[in-house]
Structures are given as C-alpha cells and as structure tokens.
mmCIF file of the N, C-alpha and C atoms, coordinates in Angstrom:
data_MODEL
# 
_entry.id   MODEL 
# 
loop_
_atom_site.group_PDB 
_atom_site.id 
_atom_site.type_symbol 
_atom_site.label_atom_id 
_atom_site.label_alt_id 
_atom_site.label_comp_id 
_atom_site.label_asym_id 
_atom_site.label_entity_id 
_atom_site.label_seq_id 
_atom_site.pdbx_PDB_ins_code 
_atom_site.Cartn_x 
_atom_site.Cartn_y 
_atom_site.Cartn_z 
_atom_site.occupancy 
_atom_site.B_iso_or_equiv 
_atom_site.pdbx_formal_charge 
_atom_site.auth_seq_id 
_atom_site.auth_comp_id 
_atom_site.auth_asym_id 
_atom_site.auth_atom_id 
_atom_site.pdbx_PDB_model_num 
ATOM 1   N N  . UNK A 1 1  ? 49.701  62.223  132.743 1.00 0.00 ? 1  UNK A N  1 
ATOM 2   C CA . UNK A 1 1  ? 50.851  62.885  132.250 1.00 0.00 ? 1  UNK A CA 1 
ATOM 3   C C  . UNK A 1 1  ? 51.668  63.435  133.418 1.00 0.00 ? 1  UNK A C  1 
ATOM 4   N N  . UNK A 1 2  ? 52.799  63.056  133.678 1.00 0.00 ? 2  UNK A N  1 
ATOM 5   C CA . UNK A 1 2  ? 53.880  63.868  134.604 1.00 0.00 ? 2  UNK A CA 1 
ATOM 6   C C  . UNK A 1 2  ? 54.389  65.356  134.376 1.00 0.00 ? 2  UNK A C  1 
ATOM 7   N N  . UNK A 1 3  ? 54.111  65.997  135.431 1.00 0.00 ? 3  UNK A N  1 
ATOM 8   C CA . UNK A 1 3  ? 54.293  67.285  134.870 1.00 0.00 ? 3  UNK A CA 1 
ATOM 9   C C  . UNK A 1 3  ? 56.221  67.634  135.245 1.00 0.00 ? 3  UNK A C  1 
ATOM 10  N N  . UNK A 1 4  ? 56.672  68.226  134.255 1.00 0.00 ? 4  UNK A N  1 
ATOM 11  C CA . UNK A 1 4  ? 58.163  68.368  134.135 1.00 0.00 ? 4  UNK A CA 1 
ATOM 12  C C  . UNK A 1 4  ? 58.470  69.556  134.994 1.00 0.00 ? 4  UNK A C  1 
ATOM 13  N N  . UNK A 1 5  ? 60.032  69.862  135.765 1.00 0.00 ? 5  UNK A N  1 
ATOM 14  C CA . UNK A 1 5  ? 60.467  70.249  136.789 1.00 0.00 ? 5  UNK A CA 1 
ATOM 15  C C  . UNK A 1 5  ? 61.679  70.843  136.141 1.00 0.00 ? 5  UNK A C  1 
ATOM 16  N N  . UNK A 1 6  ? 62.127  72.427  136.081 1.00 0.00 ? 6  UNK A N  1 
ATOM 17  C CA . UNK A 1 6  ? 62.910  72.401  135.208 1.00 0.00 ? 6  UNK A CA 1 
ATOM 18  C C  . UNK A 1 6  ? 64.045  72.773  136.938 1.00 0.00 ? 6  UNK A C  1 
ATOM 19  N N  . UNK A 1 7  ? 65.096  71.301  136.747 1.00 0.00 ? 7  UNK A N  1 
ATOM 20  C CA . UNK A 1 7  ? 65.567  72.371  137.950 1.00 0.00 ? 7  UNK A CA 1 
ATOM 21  C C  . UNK A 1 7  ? 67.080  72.512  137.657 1.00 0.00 ? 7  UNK A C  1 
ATOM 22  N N  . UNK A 1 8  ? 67.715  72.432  136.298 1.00 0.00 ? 8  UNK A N  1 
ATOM 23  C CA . UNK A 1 8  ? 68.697  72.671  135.817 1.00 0.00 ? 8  UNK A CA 1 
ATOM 24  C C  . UNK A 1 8  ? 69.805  74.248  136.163 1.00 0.00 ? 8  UNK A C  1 
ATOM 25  N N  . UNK A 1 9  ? 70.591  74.213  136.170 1.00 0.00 ? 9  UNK A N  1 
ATOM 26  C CA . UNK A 1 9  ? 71.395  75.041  136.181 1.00 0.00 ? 9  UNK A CA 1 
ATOM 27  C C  . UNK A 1 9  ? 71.195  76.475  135.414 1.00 0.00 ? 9  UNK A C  1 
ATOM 28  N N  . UNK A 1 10 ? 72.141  76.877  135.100 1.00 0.00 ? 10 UNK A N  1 
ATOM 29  C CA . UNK A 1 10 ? 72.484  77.941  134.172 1.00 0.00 ? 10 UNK A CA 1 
ATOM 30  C C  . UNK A 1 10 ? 72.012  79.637  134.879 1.00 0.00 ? 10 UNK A C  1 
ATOM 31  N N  . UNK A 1 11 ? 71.038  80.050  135.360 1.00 0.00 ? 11 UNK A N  1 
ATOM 32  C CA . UNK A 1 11 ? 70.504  81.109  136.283 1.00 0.00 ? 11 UNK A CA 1 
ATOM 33  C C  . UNK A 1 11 ? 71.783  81.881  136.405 1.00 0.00 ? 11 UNK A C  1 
ATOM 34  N N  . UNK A 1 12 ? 72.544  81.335  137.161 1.00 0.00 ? 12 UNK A N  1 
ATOM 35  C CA . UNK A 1 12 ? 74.323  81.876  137.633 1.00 0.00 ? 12 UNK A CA 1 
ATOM 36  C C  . UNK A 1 12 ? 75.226  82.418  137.242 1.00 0.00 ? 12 UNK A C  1 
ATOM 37  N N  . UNK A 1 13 ? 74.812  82.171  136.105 1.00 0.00 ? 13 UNK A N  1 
ATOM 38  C CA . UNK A 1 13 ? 76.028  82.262  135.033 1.00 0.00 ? 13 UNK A CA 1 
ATOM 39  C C  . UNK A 1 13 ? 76.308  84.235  134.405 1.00 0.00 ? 13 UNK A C  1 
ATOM 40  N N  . UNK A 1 14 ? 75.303  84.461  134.288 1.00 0.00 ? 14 UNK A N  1 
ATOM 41  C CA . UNK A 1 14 ? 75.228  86.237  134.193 1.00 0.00 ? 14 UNK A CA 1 
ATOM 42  C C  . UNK A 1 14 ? 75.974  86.694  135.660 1.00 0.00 ? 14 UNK A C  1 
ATOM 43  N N  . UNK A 1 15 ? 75.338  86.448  136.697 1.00 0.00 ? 15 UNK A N  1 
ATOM 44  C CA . UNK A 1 15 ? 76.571  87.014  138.044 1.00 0.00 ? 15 UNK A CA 1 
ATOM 45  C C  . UNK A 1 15 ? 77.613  86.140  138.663 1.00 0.00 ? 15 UNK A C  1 
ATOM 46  N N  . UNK A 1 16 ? 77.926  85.135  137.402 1.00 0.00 ? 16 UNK A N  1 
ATOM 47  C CA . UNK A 1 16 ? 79.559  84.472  137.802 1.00 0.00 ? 16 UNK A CA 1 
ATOM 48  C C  . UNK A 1 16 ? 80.069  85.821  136.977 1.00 0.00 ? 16 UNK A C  1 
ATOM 49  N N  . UNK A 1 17 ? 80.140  85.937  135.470 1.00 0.00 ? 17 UNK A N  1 
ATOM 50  C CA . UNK A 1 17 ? 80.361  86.663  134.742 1.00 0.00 ? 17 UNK A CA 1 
ATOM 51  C C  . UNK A 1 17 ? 80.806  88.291  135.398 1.00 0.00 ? 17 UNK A C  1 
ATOM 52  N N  . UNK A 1 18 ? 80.089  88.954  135.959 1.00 0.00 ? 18 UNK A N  1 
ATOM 53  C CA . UNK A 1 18 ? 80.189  89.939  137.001 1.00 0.00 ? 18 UNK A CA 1 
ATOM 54  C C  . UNK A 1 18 ? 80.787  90.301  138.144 1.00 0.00 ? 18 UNK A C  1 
ATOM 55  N N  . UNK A 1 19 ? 80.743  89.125  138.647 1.00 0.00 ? 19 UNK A N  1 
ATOM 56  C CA . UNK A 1 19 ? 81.782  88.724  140.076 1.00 0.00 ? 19 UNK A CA 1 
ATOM 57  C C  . UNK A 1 19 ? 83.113  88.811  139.325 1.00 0.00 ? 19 UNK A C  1 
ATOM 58  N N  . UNK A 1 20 ? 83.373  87.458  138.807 1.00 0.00 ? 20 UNK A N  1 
ATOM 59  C CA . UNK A 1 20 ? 84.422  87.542  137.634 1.00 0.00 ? 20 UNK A CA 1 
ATOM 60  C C  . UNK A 1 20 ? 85.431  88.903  137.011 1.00 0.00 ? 20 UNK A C  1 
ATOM 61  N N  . UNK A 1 21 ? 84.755  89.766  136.439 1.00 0.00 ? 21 UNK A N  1 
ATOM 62  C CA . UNK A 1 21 ? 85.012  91.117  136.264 1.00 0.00 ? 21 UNK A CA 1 
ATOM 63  C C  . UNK A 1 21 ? 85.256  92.192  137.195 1.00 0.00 ? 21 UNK A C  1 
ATOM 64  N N  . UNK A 1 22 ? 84.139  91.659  138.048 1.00 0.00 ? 22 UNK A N  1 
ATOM 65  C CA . UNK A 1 22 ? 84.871  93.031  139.516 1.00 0.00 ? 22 UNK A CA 1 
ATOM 66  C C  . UNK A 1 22 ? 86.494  92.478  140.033 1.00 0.00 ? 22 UNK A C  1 
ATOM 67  N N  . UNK A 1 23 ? 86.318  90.835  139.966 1.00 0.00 ? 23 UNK A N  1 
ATOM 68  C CA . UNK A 1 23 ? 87.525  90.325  140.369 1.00 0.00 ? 23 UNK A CA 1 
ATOM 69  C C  . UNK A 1 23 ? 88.576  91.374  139.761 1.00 0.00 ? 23 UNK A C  1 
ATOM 70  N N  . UNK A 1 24 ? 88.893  90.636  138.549 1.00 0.00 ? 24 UNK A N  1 
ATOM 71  C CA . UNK A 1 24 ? 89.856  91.312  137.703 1.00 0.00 ? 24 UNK A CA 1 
ATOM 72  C C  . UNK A 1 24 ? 89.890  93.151  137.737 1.00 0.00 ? 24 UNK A C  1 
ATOM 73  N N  . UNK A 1 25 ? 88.709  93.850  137.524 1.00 0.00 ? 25 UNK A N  1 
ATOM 74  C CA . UNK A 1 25 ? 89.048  95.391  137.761 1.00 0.00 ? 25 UNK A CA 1 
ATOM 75  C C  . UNK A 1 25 ? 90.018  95.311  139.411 1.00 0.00 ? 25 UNK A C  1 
ATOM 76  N N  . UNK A 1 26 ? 89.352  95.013  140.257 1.00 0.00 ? 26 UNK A N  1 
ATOM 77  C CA . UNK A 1 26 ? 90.001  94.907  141.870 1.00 0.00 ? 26 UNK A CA 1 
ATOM 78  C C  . UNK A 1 26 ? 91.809  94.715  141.533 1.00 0.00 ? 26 UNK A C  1 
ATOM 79  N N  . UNK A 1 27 ? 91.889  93.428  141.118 1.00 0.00 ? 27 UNK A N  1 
ATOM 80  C CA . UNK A 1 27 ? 92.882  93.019  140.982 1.00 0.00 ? 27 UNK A CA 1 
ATOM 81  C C  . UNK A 1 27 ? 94.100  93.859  140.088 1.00 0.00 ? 27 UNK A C  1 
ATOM 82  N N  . UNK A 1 28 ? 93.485  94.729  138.926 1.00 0.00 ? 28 UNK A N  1 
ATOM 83  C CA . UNK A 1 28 ? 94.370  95.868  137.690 1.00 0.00 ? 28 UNK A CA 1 
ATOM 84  C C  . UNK A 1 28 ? 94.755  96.941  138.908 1.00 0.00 ? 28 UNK A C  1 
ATOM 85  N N  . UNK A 1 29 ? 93.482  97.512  139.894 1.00 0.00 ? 29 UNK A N  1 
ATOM 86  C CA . UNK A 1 29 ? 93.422  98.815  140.346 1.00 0.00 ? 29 UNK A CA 1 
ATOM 87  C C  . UNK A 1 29 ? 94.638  98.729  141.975 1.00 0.00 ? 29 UNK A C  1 
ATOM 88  N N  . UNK A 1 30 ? 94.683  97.205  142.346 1.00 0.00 ? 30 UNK A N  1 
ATOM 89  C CA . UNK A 1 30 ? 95.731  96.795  143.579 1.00 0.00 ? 30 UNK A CA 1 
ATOM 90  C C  . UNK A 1 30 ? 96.886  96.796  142.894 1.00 0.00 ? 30 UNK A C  1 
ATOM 91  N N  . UNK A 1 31 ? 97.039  96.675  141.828 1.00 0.00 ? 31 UNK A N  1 
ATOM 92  C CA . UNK A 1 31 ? 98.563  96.487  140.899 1.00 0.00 ? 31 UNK A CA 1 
ATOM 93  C C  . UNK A 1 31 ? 99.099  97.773  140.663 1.00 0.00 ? 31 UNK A C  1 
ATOM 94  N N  . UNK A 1 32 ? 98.300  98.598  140.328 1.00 0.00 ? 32 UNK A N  1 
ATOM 95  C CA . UNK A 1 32 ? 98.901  100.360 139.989 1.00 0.00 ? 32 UNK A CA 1 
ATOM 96  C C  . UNK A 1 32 ? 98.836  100.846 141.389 1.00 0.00 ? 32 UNK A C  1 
ATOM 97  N N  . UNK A 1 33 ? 98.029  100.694 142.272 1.00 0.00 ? 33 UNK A N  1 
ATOM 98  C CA . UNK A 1 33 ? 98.268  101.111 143.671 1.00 0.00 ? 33 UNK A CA 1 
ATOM 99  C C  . UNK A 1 33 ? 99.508  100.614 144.149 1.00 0.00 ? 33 UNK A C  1 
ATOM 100 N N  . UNK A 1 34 ? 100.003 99.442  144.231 1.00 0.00 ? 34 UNK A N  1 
ATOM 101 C CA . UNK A 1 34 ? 100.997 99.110  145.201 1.00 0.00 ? 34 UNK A CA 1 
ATOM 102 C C  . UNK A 1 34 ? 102.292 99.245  144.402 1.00 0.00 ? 34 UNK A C  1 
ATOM 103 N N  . UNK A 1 35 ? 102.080 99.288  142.972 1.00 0.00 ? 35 UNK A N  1 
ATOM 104 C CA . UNK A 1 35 ? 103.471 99.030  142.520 1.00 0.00 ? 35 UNK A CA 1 
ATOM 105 C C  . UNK A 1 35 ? 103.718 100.682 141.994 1.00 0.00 ? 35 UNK A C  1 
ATOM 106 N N  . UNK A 1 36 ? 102.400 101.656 142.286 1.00 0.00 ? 36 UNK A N  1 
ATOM 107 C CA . UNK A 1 36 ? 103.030 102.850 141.781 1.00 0.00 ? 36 UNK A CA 1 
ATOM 108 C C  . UNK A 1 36 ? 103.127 103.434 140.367 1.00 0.00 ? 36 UNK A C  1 
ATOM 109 N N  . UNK A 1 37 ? 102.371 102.312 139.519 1.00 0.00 ? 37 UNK A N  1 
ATOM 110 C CA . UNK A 1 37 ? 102.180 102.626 138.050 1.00 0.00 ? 37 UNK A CA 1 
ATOM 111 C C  . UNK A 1 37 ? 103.034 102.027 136.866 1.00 0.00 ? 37 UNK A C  1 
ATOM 112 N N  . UNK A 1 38 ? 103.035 102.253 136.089 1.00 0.00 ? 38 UNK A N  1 
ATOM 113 C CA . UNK A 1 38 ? 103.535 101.555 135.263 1.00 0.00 ? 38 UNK A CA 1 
ATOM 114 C C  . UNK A 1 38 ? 105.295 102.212 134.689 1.00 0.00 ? 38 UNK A C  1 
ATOM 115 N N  . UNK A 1 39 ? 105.088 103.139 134.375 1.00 0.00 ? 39 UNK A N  1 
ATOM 116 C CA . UNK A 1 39 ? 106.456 103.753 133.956 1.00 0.00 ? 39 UNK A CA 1 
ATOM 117 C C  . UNK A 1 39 ? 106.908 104.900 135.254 1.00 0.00 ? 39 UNK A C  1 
ATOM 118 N N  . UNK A 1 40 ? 106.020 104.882 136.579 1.00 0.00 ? 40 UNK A N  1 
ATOM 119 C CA . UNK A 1 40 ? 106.372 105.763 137.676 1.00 0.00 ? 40 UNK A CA 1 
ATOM 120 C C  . UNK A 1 40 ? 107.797 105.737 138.378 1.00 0.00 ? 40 UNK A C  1 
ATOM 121 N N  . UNK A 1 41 ? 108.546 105.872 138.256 1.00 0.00 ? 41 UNK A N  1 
ATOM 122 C CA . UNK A 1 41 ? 110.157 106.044 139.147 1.00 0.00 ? 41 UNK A CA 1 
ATOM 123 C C  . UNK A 1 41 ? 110.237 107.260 140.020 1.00 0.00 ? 41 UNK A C  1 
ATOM 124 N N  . UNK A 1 42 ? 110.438 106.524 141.349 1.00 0.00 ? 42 UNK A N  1 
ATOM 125 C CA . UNK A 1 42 ? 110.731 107.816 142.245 1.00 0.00 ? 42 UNK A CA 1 
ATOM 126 C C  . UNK A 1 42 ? 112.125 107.641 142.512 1.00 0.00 ? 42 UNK A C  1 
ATOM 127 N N  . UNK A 1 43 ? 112.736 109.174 142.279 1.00 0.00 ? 43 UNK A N  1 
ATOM 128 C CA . UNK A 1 43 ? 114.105 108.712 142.932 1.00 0.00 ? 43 UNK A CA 1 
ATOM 129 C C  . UNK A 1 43 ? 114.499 110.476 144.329 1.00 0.00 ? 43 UNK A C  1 
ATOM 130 N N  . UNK A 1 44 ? 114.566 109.653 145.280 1.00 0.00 ? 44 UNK A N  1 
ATOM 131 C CA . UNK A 1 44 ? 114.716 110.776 146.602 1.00 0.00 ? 44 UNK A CA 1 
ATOM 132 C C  . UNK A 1 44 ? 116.305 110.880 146.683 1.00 0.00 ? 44 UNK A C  1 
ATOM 133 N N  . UNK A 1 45 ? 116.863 112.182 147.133 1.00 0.00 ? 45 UNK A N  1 
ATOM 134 C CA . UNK A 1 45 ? 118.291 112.292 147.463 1.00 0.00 ? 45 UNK A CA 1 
ATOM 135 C C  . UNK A 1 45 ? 117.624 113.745 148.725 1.00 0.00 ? 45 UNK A C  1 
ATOM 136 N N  . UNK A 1 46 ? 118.217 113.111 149.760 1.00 0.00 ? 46 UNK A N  1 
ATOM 137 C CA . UNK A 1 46 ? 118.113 113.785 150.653 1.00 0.00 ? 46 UNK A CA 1 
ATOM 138 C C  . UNK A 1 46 ? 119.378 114.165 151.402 1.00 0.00 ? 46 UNK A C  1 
ATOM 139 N N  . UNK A 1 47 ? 119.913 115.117 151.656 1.00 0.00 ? 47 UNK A N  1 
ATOM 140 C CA . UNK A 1 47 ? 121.257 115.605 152.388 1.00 0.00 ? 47 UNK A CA 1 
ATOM 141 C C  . UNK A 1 47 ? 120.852 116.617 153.409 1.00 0.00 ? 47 UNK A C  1 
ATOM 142 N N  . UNK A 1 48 ? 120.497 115.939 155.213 1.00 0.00 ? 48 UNK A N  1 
ATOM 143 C CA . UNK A 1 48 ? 120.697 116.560 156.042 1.00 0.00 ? 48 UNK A CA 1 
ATOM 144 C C  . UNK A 1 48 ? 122.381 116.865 156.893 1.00 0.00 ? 48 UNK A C  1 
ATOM 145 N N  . UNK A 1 49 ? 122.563 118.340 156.521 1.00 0.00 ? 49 UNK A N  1 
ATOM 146 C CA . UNK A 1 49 ? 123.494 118.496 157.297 1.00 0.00 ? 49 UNK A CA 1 
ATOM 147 C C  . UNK A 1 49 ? 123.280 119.495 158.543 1.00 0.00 ? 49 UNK A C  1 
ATOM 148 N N  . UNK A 1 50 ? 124.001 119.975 159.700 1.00 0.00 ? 50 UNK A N  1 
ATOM 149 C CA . UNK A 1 50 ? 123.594 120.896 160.493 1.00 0.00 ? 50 UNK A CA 1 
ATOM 150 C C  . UNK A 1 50 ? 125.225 121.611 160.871 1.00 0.00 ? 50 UNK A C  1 
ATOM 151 N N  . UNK A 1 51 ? 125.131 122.895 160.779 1.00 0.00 ? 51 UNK A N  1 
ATOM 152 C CA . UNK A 1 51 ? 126.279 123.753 161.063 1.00 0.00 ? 51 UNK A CA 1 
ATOM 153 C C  . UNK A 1 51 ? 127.161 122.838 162.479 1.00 0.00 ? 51 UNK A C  1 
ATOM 154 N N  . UNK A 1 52 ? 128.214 122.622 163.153 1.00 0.00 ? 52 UNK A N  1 
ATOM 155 C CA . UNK A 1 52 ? 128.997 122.860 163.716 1.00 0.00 ? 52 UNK A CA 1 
ATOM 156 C C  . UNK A 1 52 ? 128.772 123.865 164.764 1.00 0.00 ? 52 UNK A C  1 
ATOM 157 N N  . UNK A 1 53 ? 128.226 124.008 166.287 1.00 0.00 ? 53 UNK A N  1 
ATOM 158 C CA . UNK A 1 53 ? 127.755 124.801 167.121 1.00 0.00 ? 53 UNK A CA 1 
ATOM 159 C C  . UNK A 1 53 ? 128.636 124.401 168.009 1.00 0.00 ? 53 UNK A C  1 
ATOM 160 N N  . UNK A 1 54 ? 129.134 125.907 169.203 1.00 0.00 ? 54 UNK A N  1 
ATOM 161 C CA . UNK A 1 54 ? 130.129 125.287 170.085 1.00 0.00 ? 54 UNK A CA 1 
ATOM 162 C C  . UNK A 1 54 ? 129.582 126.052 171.154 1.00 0.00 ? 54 UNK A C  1 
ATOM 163 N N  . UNK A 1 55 ? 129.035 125.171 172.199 1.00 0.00 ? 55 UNK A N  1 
ATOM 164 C CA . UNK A 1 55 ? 128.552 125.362 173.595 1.00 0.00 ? 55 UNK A CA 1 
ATOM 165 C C  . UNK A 1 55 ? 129.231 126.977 173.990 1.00 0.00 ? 55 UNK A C  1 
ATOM 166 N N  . UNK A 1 56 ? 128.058 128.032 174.514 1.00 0.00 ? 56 UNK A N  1 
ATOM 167 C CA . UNK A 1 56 ? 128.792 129.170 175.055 1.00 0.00 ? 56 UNK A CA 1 
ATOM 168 C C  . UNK A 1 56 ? 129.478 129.232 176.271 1.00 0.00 ? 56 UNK A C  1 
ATOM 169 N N  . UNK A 1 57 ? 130.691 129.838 176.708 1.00 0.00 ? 57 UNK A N  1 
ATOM 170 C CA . UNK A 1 57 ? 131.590 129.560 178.055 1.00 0.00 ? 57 UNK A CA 1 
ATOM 171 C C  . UNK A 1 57 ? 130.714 130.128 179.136 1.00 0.00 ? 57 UNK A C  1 
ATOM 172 N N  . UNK A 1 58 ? 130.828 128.937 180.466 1.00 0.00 ? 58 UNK A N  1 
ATOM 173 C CA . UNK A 1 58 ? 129.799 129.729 181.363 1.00 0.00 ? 58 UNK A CA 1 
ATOM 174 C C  . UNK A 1 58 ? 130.656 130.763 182.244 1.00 0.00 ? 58 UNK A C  1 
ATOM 175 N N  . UNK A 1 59 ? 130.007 131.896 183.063 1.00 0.00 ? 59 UNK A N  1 
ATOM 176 C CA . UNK A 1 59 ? 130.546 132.201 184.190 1.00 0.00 ? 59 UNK A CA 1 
ATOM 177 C C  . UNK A 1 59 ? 131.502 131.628 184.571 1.00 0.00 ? 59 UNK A C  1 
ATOM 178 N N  . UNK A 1 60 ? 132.589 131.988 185.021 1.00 0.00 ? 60 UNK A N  1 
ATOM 179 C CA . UNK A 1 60 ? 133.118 131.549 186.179 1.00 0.00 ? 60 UNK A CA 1 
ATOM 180 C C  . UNK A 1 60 ? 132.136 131.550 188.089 1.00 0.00 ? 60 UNK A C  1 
ATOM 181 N N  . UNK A 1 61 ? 132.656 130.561 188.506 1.00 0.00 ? 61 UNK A N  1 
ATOM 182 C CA . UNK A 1 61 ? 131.783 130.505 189.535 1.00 0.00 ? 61 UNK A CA 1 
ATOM 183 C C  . UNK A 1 61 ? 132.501 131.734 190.872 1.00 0.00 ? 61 UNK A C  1 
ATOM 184 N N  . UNK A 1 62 ? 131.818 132.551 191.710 1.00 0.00 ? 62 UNK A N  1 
ATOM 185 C CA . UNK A 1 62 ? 131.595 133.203 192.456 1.00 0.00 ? 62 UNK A CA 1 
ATOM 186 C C  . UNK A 1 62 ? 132.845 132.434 193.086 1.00 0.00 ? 62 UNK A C  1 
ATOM 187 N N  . UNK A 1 63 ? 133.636 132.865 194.070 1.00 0.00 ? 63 UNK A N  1 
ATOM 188 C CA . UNK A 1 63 ? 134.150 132.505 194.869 1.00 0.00 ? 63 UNK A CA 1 
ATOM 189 C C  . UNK A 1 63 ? 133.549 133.143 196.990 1.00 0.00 ? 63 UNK A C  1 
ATOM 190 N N  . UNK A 1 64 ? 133.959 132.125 197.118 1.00 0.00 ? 64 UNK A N  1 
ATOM 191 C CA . UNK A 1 64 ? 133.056 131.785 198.795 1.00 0.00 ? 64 UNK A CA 1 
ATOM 192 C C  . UNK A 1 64 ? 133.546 132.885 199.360 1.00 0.00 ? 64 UNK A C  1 
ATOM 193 N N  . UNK A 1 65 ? 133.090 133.686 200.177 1.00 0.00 ? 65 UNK A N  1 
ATOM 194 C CA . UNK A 1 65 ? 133.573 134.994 201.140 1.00 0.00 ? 65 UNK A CA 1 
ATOM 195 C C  . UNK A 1 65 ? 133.659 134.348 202.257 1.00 0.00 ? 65 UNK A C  1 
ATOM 196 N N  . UNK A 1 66 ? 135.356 135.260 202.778 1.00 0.00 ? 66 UNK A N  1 
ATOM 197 C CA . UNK A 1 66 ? 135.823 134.471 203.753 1.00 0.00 ? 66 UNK A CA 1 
ATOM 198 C C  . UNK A 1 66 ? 137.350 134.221 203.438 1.00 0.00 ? 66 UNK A C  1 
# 
C-alpha cells in the first residue's frame, strides 16, 4: 500500500486573510492622515502688518579744532 502525502495548499489562507485586513486598516488610517478627514476644512487668514518707524537723527558731527 502507498502511503499518501498531503502536500496541498490551503494552510495560508487564514494569514492571507489578515495581511489583507491590516492592508486595508493601513490604507483607511493614511487617507484621514494625509487628507485631514473627512468633512475637516481649514481656512487661515493671516495679516502681518508692522507700524511705519523713522530712523532717529544722529548727532551732528564734532567739528575739527583748529
């Protein structure tokens, strides 16, 4: 009698299934990260202004003796 060899497939298939799923969570959690969410709108208005400053007058310079 030949004794039978089971060397068929299938083993894999529970951690394709798993891999599979981390894929997709990875893939939902890079989508709300980069795009910022789903109904998220940022809107920035920024207005730098700075007063108008006018250099103070120096000394007049010393005049040379002599």
């Amino acid at each position: 009698m030949a004794e039978e060899t089971n060397t068929g497939g299938g083993g894999g298939a529970g951690m394709a299934f798993i891999i599979g799923a981390l894929v997709v969570v990875v893939a939902v959690i890079a989508y709300f990260v980069f795009t910022g969410g789903v109904t998220q709108k940022k809107t920035v208005d920024i207005n730098v202004s700075a007063p108008q400053l006018d250099a103070p007058k120096l000394p007049d310079a010393p005049k040379p003796a002599g």
